[in-house]
C-alpha positions as CSV (number, residue, x, y, z in Angstrom):
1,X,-0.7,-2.1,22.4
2,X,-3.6,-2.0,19.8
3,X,-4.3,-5.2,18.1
4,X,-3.5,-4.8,14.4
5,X,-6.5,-6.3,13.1
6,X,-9.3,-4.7,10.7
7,X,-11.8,-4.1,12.7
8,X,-15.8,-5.0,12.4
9,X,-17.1,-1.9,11.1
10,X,-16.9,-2.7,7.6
11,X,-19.7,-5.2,8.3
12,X,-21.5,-3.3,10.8
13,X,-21.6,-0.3,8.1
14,X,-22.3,-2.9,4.7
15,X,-25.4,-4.4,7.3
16,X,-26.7,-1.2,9.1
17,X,-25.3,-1.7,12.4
18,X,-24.7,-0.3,15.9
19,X,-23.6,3.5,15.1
20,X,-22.5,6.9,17.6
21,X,-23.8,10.3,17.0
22,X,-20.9,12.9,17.9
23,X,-21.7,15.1,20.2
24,X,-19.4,17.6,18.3
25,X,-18.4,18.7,14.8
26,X,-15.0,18.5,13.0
27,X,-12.1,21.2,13.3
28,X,-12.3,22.3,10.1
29,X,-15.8,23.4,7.8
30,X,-16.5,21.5,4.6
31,X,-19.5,18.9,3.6
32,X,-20.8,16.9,6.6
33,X,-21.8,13.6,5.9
34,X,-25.7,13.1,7.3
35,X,-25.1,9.7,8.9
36,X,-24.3,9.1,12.4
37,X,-20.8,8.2,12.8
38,X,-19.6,4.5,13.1
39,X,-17.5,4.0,16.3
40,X,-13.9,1.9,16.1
41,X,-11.1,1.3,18.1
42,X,-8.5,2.4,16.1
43,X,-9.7,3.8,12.9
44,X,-11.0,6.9,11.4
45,X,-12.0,8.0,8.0
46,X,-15.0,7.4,5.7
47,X,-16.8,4.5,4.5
48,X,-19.2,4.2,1.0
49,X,-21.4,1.2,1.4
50,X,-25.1,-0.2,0.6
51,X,-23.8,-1.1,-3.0
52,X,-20.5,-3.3,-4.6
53,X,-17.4,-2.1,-5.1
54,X,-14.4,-2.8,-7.0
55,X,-12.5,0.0,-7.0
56,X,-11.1,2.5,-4.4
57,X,-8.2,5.3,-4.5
58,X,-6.6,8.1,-2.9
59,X,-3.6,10.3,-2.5
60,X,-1.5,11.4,-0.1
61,X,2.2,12.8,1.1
62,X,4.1,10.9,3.1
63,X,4.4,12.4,7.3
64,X,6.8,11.6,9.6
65,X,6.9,9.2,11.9
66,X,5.5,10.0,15.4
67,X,7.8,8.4,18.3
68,X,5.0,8.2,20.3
69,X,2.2,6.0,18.0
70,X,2.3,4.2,14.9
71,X,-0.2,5.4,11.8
72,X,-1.1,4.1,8.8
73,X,-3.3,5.4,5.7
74,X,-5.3,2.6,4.3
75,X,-7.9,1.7,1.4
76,X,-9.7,-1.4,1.8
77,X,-12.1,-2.9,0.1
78,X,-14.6,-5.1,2.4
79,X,-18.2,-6.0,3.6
80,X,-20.4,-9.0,5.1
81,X,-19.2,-11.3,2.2
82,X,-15.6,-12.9,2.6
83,X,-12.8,-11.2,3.7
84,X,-12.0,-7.5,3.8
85,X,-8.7,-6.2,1.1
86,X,-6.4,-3.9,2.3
87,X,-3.3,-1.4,1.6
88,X,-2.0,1.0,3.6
89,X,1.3,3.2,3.8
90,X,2.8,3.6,7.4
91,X,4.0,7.1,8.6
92,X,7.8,7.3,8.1
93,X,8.0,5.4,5.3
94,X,11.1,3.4,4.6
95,X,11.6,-0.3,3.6
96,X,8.3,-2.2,4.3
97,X,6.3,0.5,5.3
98,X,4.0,-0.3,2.1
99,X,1.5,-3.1,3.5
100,X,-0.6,-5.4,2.1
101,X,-3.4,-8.3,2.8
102,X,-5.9,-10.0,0.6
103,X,-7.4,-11.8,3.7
104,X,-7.7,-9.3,6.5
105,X,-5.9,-6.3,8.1
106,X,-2.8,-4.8,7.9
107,X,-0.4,-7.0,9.9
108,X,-2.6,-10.1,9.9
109,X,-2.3,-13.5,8.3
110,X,-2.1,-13.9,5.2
111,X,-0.6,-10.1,4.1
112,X,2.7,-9.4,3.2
113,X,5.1,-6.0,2.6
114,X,5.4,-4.2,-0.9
115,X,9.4,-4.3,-1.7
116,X,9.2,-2.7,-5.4
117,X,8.8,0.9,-3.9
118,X,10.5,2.5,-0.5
119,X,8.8,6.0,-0.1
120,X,10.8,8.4,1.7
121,X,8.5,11.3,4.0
122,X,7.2,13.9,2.0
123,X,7.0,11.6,-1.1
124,X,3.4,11.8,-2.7
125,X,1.8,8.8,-3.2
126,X,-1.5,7.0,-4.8
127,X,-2.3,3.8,-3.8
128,X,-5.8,2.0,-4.6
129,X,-7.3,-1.5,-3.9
130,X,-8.9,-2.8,-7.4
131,X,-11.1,-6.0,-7.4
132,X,-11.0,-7.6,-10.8
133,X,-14.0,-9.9,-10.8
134,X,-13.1,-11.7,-14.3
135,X,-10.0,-12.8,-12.9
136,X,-10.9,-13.2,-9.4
137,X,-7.6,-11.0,-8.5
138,X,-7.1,-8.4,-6.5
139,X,-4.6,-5.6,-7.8
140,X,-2.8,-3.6,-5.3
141,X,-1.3,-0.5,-6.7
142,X,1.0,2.2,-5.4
143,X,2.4,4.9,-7.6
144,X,5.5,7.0,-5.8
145,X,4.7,10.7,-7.5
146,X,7.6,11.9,-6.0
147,X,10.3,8.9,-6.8
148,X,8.5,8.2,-10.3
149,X,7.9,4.6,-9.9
150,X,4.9,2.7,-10.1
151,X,4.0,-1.0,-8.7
152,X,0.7,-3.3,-8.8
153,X,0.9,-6.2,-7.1
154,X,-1.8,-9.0,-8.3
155,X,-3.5,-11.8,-5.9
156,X,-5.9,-14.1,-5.8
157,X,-9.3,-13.1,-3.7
158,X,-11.1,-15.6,-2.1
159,X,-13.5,-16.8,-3.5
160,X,-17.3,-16.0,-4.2
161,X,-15.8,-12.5,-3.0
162,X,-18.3,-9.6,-2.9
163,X,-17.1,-6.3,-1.5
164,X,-19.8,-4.1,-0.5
165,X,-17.8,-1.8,2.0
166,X,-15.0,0.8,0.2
167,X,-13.3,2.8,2.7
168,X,-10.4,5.4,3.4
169,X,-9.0,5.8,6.6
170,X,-6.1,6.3,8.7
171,X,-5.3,3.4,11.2
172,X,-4.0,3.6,14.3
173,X,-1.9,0.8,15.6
174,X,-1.0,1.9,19.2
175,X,-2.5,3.7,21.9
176,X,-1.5,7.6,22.1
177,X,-2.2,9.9,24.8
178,X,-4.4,13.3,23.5
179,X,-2.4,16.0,22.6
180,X,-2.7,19.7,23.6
181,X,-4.6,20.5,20.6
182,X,-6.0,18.5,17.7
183,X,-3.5,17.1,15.3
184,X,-3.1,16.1,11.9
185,X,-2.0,12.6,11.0
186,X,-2.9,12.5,7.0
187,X,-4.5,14.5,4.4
188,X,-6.6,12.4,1.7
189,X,-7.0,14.1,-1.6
190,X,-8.2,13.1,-5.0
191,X,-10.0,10.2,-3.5
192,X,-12.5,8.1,-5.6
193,X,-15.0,4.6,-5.5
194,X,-16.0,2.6,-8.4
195,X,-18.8,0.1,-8.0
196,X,-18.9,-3.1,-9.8
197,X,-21.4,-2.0,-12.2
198,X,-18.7,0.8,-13.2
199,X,-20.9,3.8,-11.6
200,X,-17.7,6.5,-10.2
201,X,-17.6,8.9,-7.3
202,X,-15.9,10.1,-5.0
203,X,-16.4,9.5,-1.1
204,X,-20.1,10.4,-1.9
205,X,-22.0,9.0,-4.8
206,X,-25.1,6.3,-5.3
207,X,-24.1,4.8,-2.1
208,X,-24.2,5.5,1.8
209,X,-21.4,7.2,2.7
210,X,-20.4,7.2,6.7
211,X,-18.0,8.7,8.8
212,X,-15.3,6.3,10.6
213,X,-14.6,7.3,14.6
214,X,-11.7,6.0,16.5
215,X,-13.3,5.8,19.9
216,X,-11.4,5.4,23.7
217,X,-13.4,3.3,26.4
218,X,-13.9,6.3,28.4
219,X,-15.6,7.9,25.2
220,X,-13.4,10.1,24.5
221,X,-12.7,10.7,20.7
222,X,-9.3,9.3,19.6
223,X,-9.4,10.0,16.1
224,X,-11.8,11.7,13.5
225,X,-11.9,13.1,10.3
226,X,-12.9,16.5,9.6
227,X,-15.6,16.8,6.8
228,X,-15.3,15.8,3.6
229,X,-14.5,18.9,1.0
230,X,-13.9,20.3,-2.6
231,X,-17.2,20.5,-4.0
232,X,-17.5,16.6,-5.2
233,X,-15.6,15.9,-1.9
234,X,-13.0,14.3,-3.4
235,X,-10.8,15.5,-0.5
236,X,-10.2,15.9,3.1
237,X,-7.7,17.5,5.8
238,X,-7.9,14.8,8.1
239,X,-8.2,12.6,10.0
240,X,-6.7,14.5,12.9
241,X,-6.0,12.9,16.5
242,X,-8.2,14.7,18.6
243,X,-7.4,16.5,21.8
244,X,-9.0,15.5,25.4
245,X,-12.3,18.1,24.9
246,X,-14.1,15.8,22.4
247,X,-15.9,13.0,24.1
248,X,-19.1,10.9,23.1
249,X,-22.4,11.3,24.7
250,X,-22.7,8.8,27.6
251,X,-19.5,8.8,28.2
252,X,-18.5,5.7,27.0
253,X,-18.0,3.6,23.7
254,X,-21.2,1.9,23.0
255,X,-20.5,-1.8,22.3
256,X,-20.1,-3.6,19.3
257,X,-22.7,-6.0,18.4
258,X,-21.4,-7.5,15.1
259,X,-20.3,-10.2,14.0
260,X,-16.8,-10.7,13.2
261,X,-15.2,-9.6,9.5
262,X,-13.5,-13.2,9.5
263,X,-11.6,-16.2,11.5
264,X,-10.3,-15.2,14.2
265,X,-11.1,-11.0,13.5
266,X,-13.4,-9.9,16.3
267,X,-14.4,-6.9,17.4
268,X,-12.7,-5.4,20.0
């Protein structure tokens, strides 16, 4: 079982840290991102960082649960200063499947479960992470396209808070054997950053934009995401769990060498 814990590569990628080159491209063409990879164990996506964020947002339709793993599509907003904010949808749906945490990752102390909205599968969904500085609040929101309904769900951030990670992603909780052929878990669209000065993009913009890689110990690739498209790359068809041919160079997962995101949130 996975640990259900944000990871260390929001401050590995906000500080220039240890990164993997792929030794292969994506499934599917688009705008690759010129920045080596940043190697996880259990997340894949992108990542805008080298500036400070308060806003991040994407969209999405709901896929059915796999019986075999557990996925989530996430927006956090994070970095090397305090603790990271995060949202994320798990495939399925249902009663609690909305998550929250102003303190960490999905599942970890301190988050909770968003009961205002129950999204069925196949239900479109926005959700965004919003950092209000003024108010030292952060603003959860979640709008159900599909249903109609709408929810933001305000808390306090800890304080001196400075998030100079934004990322997208899809996190995988448990371990899953590779499949036959690549598969697809979400597909982001109509996904955007704000910086705190109010400067908007999408994935790419006045900031350094990296590619999140969910990475096995033997090396081979987990997860990925295929390249960011749609001219101002405001979308992409992934990320996709990968089947057994992809594997990094060496071998093996290089190791992490940051330090931890918060109390008790190594790397791993």
């Amino acid at each position: 079982m996975r640990r259900r814990m944000m990871r260390a590569f929001l401050v590995a990628a906000a500080a220039g840290g240890t990164l993997l080159m792929m030794g292969a491209a994506p499934a599917l063409a688009g705008n690759p991102v010129p920045n080596a990879p940043i190697p996880t164990t259990s997340q894949a996506g992108y990542v805008a960082t080298q500036n400070t964020f308060r806003y991040v947002v994407t969209t999405f339709t709901v896929p059915a649960a796999s019986p075999k793993y557990t996925s989530y599509a996430e927006v956090v907003l994070g970095g090397t200063s305090g603790y990271p904010a995060t949202l994320g949808v798990r495939a399925g749906g249902g009663t609690g499947s909305i998550e929250w945490n102003v303190v960490g990752p999905l599942g970890g102390m301190g988050g909770g479960t968003m009961k205002a909205i129950t999204p069925k599968v196949g239900d479109t969904l926005i959700i965004s992470a919003y950092y209000n500085q003024a108010t030292g609040r952060v603003n959860f929101g979640v709008t159900d396209v599909t249903q109609g309904v709408k929810h933001v769900l305000s808390l306090p951030a800890t304080p001196h808070q400075s998030y100079n990670a934004a990322e997208v992603a899809c996190l995988l909780t448990t371990q899953a054997a590779a499949p036959k052929a690549d598969v697809l878990l979400w597909e982001m669209t109509s996904t955007h950053v704000t910086t705190l000065a109010g400067t908007r993009g999408s994935m790419n913009g006045p900031w350094l934009t990296r590619q999140i890689v969910d990475v096995a110990a033997d090396g081979h690739v987990v997860m990925s995401p295929s390249y960011l498209w749609n001219n101002a790359a405001v979308a992409w068809p992934g990320p996709w769990q990968r089947g057994p041919g992809l594997v990094a160079p060496g071998g093996r997962r290089r190791p992490h060498t940051q330090a931890p995101v918060g109390p008790g949130d190594g790397c791993s």
